[in-house]
TIBAPA-344359 format. One record per residue: y, x, z of N, C-alpha, C in turn; residue in one letter. Coordinates in steps of 0.2 Angstrom, whole numbers, plus 5000, padded with zeros to 4 digits. Layout:
N
YXZYXZYXZA;...
end
This chain:
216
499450045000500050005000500650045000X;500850054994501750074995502250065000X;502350115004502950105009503550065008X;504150025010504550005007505150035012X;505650055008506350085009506650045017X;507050035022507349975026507950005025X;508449935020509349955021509649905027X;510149955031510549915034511049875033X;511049805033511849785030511849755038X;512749775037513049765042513749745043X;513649675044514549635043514549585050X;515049555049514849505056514849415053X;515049435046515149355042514349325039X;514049305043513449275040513349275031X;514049235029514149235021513949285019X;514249345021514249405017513649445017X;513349425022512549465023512049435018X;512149365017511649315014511849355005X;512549355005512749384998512349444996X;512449515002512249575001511549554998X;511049515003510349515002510249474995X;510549424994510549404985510449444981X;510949504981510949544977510549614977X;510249634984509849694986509249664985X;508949604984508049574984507849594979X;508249604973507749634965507549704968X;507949744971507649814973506949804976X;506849764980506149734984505949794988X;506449804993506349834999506449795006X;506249825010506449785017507349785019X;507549735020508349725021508249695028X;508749725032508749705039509549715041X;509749655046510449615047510449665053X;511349655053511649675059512249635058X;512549585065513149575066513649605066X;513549635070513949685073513849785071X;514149805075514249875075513549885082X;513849865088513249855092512649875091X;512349795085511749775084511449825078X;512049855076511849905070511349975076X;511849995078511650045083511050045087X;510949975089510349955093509649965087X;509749925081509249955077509150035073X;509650065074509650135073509250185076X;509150145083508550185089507850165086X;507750115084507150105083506850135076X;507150125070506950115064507350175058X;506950185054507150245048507550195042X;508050205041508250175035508550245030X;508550205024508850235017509650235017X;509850175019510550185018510750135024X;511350125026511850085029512350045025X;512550005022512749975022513349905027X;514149975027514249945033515049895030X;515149855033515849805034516449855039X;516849875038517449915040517649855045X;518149805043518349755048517649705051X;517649725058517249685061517649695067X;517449625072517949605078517349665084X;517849705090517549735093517549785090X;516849835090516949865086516749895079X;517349925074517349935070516949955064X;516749965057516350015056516550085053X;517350095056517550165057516950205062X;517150165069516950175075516050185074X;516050125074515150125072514950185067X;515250225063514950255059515150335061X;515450345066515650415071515150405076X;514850325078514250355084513350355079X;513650325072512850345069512950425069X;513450455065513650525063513550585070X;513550535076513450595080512850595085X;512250545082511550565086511150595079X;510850635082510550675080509750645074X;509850585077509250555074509450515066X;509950515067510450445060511050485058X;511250555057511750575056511750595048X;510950585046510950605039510750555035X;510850475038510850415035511550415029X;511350405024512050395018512450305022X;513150295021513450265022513550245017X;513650185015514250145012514550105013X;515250125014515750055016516050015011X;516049955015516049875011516849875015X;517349845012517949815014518349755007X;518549705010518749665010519549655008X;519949725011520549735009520649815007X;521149845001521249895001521849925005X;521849965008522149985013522650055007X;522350065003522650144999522150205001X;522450274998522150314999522050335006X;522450325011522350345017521750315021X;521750235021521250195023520450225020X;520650245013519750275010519650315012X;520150375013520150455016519650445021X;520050395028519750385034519050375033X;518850335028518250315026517550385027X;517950405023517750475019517750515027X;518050525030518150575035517650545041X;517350465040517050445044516250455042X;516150485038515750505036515250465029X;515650405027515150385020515450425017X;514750395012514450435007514950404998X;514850345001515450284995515850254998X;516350204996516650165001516950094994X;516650054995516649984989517249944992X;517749904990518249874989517749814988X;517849744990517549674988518249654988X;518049614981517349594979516949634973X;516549644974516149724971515549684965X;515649734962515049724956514449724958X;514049664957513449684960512849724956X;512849744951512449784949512949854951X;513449874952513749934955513349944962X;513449904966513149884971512449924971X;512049884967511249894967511249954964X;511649974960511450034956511350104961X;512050084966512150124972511650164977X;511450084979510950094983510250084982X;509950104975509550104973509450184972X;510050234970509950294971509750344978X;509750314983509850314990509150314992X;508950234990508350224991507850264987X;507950304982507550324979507250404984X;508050444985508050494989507550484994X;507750434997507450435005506650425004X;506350404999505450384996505550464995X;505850514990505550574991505650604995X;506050605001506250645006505350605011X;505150565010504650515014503950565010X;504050585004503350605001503250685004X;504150705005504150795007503950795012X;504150755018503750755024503150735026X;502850695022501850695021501750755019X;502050805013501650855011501750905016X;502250915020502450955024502050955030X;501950895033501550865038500550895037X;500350885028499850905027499750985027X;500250995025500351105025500251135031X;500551075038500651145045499751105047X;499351065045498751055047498251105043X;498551105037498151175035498251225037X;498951245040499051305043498451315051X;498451265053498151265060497551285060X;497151225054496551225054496451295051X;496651335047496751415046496551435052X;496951455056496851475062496351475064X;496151405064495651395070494951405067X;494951425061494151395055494151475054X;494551525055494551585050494251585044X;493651635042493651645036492951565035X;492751545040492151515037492351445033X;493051415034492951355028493451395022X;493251425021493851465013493751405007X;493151395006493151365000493551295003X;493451265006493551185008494551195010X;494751265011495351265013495851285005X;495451325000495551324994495751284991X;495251214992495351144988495851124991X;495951104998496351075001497251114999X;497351174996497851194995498251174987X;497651164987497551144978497751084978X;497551034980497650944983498250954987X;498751004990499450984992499751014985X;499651074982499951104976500251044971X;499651004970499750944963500150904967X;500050884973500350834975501350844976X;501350914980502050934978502450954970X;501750954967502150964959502450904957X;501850844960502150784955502950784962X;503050744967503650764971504150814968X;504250864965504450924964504550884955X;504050844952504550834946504850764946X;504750734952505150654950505950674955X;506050754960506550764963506950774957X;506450824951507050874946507450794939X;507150744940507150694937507950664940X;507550664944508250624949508650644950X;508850734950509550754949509750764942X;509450754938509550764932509950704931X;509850644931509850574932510550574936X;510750624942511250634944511750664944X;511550714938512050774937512650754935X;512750694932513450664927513750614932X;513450614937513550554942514350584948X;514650524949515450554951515150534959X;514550504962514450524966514250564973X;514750584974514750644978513950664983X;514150594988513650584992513150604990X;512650564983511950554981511950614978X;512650664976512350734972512250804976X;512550794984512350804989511650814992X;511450734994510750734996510350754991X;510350734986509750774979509750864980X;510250894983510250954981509750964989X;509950934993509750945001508950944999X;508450894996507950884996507750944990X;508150964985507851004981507451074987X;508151104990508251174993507651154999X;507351105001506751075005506151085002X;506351064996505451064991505351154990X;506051174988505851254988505551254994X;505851295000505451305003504951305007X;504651225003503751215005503751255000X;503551234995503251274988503251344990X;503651374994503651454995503251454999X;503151425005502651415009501751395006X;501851355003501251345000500751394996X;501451424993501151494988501051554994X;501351574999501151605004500451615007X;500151545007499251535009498951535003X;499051554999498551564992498351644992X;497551614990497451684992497751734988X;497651804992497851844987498451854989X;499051794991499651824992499951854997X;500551874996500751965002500552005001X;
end
């Protein structure tokens, strides 16, 4: 079963929410609400999302505010942002945006295939960032099981490097796809995070080449 991405949208206008998911359902990922800034935050502790999706004007607190306490736990600081606003303030207002750490910042009422196209980039990041951390997860048990088997499973530890090799090729070419895909792309954010998981894939792949025999 394929894993599904989880985006958070986060406004306080029921309307708006219902609008977002109208238009984020053909992606066919999990979409999960937030009222608030609070309620945003509260699901932050629990769950891995792809993107955020926030409302700037909300009563209490804001999604200035809400997105300097995602930006400074350690666990959600490298979730992409996108802010949603309802009024344009000028450059100053987007600047803040931008210094609050999204990654984009949309004026509504917004196009909705811009919209989807946006966050479908994001979503895609975060599936291979999802497949690096399996194959990564699969390399430090081959490291162990190294250790701990010495020379007697060689052959069976052979295959098994073999069987992450192909597995990081295919990952390694749907990454080189998707910056390619983003290299004309004016945003920032998503040519950012592509580069982060490329400089990721190399050094596993350095690593991987490492345990082959023969090398060093």
């Amino acid at each position: 079963m394929v894993q599904k991405a989880k985006i958070l949208l986060v406004d306080d206008r029921p309307e708006n929410l219902l609008a977002l998911e109208a238009i984020l359902s053909a992606l066919d990922q999990t979409l999960v609400r937030a009222s608030s800034g609070e309620e945003a935050l509260k699901a932050l502790l629990t769950d891995d999302f792809a993107v955020i999706l926030l409302d700037v004007q909300m009563p209490g607190m804001d999604g200035f505010e809400t997105a300097a306490h995602i930006k400074r736990r350690e666990r959600t600081r490298d979730i992409p942002i996108i802010f949603l606003t309802a009024i344009n303030h000028g450059p100053h207002h987007t600047f803040r945006g931008y210094a609050a750490g999204a990654v984009d910042y949309i004026s509504k009422p917004f196009d909705p295939w811009v919209l989807r196209a946006k966050v479908s980039v994001f979503v895609d990041l975060y599936m291979k960032n999802v497949q690096l951390r399996e194959q990564a997860s699969l390399l430090r048990l081959q490291l162990e099981g190294g250790r701990s088997d010495g020379d007697g499973g060689e052959g069976e530890s052979t295959g098994l490097l073999a069987e992450l090799s192909a597995r990081l090729a295919a990952v390694e070419e749907q990454a080189e796809a998707l910056s390619k895909q983003l290299s004309d792309s004016a945003d920032s954010g998503a040519v950012a995070t592509a580069a982060h998981l490329e400089r990721k894939l190399t050094g596993l792949r350095r690593a991987l080449d490492a345990l082959e025999p023969g090398a060093g």
